[in-house]
C-alpha positions as CSV (number, residue, x, y, z in Angstrom):
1,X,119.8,164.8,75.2
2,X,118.4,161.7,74.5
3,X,116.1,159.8,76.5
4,X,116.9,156.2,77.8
5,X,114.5,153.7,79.7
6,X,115.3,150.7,81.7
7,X,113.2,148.0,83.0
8,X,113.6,148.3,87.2
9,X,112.0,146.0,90.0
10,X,110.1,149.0,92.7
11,X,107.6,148.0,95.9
12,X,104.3,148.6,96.3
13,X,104.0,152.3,98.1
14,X,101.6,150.5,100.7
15,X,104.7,148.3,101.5
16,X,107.0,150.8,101.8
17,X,105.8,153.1,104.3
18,X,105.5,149.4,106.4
19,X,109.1,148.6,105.3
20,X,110.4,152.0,106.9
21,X,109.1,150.9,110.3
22,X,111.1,147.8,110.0
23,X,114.5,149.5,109.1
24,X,114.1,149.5,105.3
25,X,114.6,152.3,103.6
26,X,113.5,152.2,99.7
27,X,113.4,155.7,98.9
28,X,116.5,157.8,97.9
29,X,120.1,157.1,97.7
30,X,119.4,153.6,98.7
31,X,117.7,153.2,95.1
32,X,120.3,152.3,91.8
33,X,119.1,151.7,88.7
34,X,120.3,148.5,86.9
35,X,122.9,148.2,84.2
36,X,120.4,147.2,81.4
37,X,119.3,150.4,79.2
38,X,117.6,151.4,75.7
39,X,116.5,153.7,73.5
40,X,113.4,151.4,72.6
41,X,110.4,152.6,74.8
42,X,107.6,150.8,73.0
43,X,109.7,147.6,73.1
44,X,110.1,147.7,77.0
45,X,106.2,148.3,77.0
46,X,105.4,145.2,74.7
47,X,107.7,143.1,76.7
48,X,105.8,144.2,79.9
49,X,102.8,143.2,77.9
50,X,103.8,140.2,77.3
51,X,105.3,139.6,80.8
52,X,101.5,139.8,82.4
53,X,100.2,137.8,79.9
54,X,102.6,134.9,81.0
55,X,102.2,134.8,84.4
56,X,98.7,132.9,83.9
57,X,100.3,130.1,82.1
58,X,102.0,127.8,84.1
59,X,104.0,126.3,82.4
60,X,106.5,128.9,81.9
61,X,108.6,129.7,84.3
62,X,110.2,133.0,85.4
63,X,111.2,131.9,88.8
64,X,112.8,135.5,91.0
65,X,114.7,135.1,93.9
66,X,117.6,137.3,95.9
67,X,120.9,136.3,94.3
68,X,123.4,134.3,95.8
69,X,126.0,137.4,96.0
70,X,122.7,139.8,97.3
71,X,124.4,140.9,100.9
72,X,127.0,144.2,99.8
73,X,129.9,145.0,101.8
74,X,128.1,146.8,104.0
75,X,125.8,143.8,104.7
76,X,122.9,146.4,104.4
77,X,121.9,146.2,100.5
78,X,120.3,143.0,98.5
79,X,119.7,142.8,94.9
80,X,116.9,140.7,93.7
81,X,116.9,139.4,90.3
82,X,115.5,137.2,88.4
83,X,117.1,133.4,87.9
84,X,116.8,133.2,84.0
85,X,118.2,135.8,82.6
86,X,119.2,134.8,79.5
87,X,115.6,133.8,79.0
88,X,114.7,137.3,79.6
89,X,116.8,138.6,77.4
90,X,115.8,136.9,74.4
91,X,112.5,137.8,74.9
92,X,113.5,141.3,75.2
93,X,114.9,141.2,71.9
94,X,112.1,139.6,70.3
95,X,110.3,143.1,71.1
96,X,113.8,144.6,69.4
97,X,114.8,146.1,72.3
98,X,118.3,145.7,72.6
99,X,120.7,146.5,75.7
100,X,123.5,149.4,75.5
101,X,126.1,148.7,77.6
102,X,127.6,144.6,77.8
103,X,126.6,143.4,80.7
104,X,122.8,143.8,82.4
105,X,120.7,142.8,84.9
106,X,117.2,143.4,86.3
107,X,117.7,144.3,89.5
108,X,116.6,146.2,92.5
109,X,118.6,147.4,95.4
110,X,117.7,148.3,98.6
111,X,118.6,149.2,102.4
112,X,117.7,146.0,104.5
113,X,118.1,144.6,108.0
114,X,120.3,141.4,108.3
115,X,117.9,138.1,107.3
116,X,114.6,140.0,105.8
117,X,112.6,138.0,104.2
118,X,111.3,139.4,100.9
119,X,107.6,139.5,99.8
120,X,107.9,139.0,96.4
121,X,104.1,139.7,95.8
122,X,104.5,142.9,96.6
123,X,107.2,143.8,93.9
124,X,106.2,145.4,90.5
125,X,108.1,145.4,87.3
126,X,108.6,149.4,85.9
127,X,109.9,151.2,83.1
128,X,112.1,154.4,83.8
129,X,113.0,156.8,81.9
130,X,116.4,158.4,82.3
131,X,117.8,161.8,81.2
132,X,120.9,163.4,82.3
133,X,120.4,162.9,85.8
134,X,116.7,163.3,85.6
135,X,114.8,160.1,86.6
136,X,111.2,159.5,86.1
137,X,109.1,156.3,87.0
138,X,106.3,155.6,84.0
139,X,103.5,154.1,86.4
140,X,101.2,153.3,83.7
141,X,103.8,150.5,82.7
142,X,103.5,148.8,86.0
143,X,102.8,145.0,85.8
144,X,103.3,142.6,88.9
145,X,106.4,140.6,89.5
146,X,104.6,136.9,89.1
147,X,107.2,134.7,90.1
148,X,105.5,131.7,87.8
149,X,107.8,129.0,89.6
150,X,105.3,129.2,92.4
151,X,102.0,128.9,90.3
152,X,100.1,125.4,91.6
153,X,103.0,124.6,93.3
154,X,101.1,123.3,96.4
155,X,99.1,121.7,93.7
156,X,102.5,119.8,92.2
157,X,103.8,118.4,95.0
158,X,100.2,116.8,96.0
159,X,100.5,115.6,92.8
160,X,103.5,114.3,93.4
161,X,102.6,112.7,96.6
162,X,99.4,110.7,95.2
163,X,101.9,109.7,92.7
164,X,104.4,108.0,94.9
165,X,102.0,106.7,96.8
166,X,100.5,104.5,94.0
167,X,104.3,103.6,93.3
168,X,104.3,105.4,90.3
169,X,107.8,107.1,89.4
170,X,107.7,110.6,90.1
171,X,109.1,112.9,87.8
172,X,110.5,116.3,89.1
173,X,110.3,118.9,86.2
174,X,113.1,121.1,85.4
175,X,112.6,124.9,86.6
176,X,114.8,126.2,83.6
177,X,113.6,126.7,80.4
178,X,115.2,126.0,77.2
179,X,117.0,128.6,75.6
180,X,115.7,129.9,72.6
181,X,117.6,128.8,69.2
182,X,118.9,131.1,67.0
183,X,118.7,128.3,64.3
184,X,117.4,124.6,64.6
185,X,118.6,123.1,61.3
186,X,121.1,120.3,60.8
187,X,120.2,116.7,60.0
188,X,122.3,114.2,62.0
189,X,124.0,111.9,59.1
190,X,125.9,108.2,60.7
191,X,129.7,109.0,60.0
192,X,132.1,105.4,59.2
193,X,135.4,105.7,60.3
194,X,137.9,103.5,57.7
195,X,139.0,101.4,61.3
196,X,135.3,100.4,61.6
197,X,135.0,101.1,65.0
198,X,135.1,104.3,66.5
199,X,138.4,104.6,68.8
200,X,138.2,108.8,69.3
201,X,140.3,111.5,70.9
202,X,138.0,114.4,71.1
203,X,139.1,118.0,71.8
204,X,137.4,121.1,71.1
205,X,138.3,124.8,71.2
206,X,142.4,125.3,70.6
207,X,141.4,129.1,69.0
208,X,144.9,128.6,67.4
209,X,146.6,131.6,65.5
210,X,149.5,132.8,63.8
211,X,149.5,136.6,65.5
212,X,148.5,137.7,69.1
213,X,145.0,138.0,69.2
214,X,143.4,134.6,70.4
215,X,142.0,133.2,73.7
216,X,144.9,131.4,74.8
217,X,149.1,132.2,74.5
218,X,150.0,131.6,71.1
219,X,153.7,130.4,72.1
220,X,151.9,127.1,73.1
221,X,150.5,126.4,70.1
222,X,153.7,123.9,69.0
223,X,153.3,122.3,72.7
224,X,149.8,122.0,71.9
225,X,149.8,120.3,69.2
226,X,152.5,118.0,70.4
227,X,150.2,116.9,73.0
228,X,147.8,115.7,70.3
229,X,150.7,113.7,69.1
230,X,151.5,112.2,72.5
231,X,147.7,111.7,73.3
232,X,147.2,109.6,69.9
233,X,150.0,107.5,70.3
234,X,149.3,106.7,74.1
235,X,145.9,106.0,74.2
236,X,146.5,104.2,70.7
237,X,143.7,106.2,68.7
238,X,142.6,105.5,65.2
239,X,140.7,109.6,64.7
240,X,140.7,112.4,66.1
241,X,137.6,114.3,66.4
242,X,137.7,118.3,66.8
243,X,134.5,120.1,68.3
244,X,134.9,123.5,66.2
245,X,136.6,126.7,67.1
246,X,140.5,124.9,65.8
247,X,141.2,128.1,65.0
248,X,140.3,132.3,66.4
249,X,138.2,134.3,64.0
250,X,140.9,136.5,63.1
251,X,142.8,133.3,61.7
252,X,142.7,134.8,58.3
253,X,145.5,132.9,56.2
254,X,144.2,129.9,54.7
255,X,147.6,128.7,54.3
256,X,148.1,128.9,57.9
257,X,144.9,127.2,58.6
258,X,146.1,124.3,55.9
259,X,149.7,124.0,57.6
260,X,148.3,123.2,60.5
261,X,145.7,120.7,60.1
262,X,148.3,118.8,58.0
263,X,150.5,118.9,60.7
264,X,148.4,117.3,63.3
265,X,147.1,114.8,60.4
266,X,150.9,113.8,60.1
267,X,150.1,111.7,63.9
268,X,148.5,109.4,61.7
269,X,145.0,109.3,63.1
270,X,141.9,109.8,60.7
271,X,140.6,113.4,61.4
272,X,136.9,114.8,61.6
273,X,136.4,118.9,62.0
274,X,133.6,120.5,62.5
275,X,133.4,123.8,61.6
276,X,133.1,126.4,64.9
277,X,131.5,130.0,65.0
278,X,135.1,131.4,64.9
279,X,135.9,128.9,62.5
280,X,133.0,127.6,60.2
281,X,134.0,129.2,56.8
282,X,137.7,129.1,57.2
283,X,137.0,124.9,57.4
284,X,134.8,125.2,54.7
285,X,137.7,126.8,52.3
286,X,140.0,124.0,53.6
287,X,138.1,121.2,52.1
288,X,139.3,122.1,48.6
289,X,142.7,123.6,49.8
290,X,144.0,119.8,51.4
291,X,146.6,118.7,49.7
292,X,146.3,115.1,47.8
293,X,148.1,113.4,50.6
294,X,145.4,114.0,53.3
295,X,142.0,114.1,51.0
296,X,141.0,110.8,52.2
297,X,142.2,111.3,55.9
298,X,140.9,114.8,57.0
299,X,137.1,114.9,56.4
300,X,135.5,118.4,57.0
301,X,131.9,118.1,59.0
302,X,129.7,120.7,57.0
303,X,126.6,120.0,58.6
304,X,126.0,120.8,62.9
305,X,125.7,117.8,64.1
306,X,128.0,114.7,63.5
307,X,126.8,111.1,64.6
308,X,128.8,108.5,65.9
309,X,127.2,104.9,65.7
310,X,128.4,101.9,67.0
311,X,129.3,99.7,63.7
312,X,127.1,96.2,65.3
313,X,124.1,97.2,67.1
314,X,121.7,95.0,68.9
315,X,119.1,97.5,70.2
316,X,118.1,94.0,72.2
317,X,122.1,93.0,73.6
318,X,123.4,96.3,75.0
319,X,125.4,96.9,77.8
320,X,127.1,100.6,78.1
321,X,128.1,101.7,81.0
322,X,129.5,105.0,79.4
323,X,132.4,106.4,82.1
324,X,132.8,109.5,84.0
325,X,130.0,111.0,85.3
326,X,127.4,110.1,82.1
327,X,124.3,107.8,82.8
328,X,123.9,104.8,81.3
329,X,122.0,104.8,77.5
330,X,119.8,101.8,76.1
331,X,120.6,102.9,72.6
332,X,124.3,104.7,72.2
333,X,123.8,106.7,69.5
334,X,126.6,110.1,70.6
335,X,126.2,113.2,68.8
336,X,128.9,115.7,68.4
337,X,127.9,119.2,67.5
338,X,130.3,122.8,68.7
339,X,126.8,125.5,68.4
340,X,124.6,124.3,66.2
341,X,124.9,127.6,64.7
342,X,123.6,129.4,67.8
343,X,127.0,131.2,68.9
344,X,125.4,132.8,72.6
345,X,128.2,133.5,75.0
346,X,127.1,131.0,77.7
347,X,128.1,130.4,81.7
348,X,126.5,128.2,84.3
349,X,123.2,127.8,84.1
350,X,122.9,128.5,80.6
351,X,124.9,125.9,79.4
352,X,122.3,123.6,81.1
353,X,119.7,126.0,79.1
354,X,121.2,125.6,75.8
355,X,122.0,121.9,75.8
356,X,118.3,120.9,76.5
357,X,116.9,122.6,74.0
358,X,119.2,121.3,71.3
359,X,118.1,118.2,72.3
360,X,114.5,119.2,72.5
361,X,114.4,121.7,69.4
362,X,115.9,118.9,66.6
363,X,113.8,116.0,65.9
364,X,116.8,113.3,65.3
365,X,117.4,113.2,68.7
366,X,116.2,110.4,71.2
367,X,116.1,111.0,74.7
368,X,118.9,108.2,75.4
369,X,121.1,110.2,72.5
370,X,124.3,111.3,74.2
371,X,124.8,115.1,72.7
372,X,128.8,116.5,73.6
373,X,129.2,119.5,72.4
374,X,132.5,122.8,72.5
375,X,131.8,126.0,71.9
376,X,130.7,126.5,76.1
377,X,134.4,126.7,77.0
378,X,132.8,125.0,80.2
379,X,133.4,120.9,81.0
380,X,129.7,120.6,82.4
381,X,127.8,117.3,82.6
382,X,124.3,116.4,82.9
383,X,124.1,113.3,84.2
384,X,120.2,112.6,83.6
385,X,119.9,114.1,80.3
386,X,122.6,112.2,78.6
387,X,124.3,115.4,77.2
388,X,127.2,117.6,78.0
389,X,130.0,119.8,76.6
390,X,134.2,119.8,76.6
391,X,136.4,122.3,77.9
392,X,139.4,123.8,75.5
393,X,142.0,122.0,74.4
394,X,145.1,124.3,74.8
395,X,147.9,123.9,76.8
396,X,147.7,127.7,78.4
397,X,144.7,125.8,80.1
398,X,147.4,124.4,82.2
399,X,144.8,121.6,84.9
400,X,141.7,123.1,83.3
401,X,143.1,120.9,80.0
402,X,140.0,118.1,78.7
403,X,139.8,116.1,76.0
404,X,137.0,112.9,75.7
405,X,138.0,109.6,74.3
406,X,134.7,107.7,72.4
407,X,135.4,104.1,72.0
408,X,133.2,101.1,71.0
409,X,133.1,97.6,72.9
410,X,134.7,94.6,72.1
411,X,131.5,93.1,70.1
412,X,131.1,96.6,68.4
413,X,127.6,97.2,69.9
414,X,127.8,99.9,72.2
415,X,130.3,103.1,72.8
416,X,131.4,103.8,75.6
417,X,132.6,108.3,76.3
418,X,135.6,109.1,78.8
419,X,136.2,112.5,79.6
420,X,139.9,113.3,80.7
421,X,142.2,115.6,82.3
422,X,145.8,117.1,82.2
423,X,147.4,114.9,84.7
């Protein structure tokens, strides 16, 4: 049979003996192993390795705290897992270690009265090795669960008082790291639009197909793109931007693929696509497949990133106010992108992960640069960071529905972004 290991969260013996006087019971049945498994023992080790290394740096954080969802039915169990998990993980599989089932956690579970407070200095990362039903603890892989949040933190927010105190602006850092980038190519290239002036309906994500196999209900594709239709004509747009992903992976007719986009172009507005992870090649192909009618009006995006300038900037004269949620930027430059060729399946906190470090990672960017993005199936905005991403545009989205209008001001120096909603 072969052997599987697993990286599991386990007390310090000293604590629990004390723990069993105060109605905690960490030995036995009260003890199940986490979802993550692998084959790769010498990868677990390195990562520990690596793990111990890290906790004397304090700049990175690996904050751990009991989940949100810790009490069980039974109110009686907690879990206690780490915040960053997705930061975690690619870690792991820089050491090539690899999970084998979908979904994983590092966890550990235990028997506890009603409002325990944990001592999380007296937890230790551990490797296990499972097989069968056999279950052995490796102790020599033991390192201590360093929750690095915490390093100098009395020593930050003294910091932070002598700061405010000399009325300097204090600057709270972000506890979540960036998310490590699969790629960080892509050069961000000023797009004209024939109008002059960017006047936008955005939308992102329709997955459209001709047979049953997509995100959304394919018998809504025609009311779909009717909606484009009506959106064009009553917001009075001169292009239509699309964030990637127009069409599901297993879109495999380039007819299809050339039917459509023809269709939509026949609303009149000039049309920018840029190419999704379900969708990258199959936009590529179209660009020589368009017929002569539409090879001036439908320009494929073949780089990651597309940039939307305003057509008279005065760096010196500008006054945006950009709607809905998104601070206010000096210099408007917005930059469109759906992954950046970095297609993680991301929710919550990772959007906020991934976002940053597209903005951190690719030297084009200033800070004031508003970055919208698909790909996230999330509508999530970060308000401080000037960046963001759209929600699908299908009609099966029913209220969920988004799309963004860009638009520049009257003098042509600033652009102002609108996200909206199926009303």
């Amino acid at each position: 049979m072969t052997k599987k290991y697993a990286i599991y969260v386990v007390p310090d013996e000293t604590f629990q003996y004390e723990s069993i006087s105060k109605g905690i019971n960490w030995l036995g049945s009260h003890m199940t192993f986490s979802g993550f498994s692998t084959e790769n023992k010498d990868g677990i080790k390195k990562f520990l390795r690596w793990y111990k290394k890290k906790s004397n740096e304090t700049e990175n954080n690996i904050p751990w705290k009991p989940s949100k969802d810790s009490l069980s039915a039974s109110k009686k169990a907690i879990h206690f897992r780490s915040q960053n998990l997705m930061y975690l993980r690619s870690k792991l599989s820089k050491f090539n270690v690899h999970n084998l089932k979908k979904n994983w956690h590092i966890t550990c579970s235990a028997g506890v009265p009603k409002g325990y407070n944990f001592d999380q200095t007296k937890f230790f990362l551990i490797m296990i090795e499972l097989e069968g039903k056999k279950v052995t603890w490796l102790e020599e892989t033991r390192t201590p669960l360093y929750n690095l949040n915490q390093t100098n933190k009395n020593k930050k927010k003294e910091n932070r008082r002598k700061r405010k105190k000399k009325g300097k602006k204090v600057i709270k850092k972000k506890s979540l790291p960036m998310l490590n980038l699969k790629t960080k190519s892509g050069t961000l290239k000023k797009i004209k639009p024939f109008a002059g002036r960017w006047n936008a309906l955005v939308i992102t994500d329709c997955h459209f197909n001709y047979k049953d196999d997509s995100w959304f209900d394919i018998s809504l594709i025609p009311q779909t793109i009717l909606k484009i239709g009506k959106l064009i004509q009553l917001h009075g747009v001169d292009q239509l931007i699309t964030l990637g992903d127009l069409f599901q992976s297993s879109c495999n007719s380039d007819e299809y693929t050339k039917h459509v986009v023809e269709q939509i172009a026949e609303f009149g507005a000039e049309m920018f696509m840029i190419g999704g992870n379900h969708d990258r090649g199959k936009t590529s192909r179209l660009k020589n497949n368009l017929s002569k009618k539409y090879a001036t009006q439908i320009h494929i995006v073949t780089d990651y990133f597309m940039g939307c300038f305003p057509s008279n900037p005065n760096e010196d004269e500008v006054d945006v106010r950009t709607e809905n949620r998104i601070s206010q930027s000096k210099y408007p430059r917005v930059v469109f992108a759906h992954d950046a060729g970095n297609n993680y399946k991301l929710h919550g906190k990772q959007i906020e992960m991934f976002l940053r470090a597209l903005k951190c990672e690719h030297q084009f960017f200033k800070p004031t640069d508003l970055l919208i993005t698909g790909h996230t199936h999330e509508n999530r905005w970060f308000d401080s960071e000037d960046m963001g991403s759209l929600s699908p545009f299908h009609m099966d989205q029913g209220k969920y529905l988004k799309y963004g209008l860009l638009k520049e001001t009257e003098s042509g120096g600033a652009l102002k972004w609108k996200v909206m909603g199926n009303n």
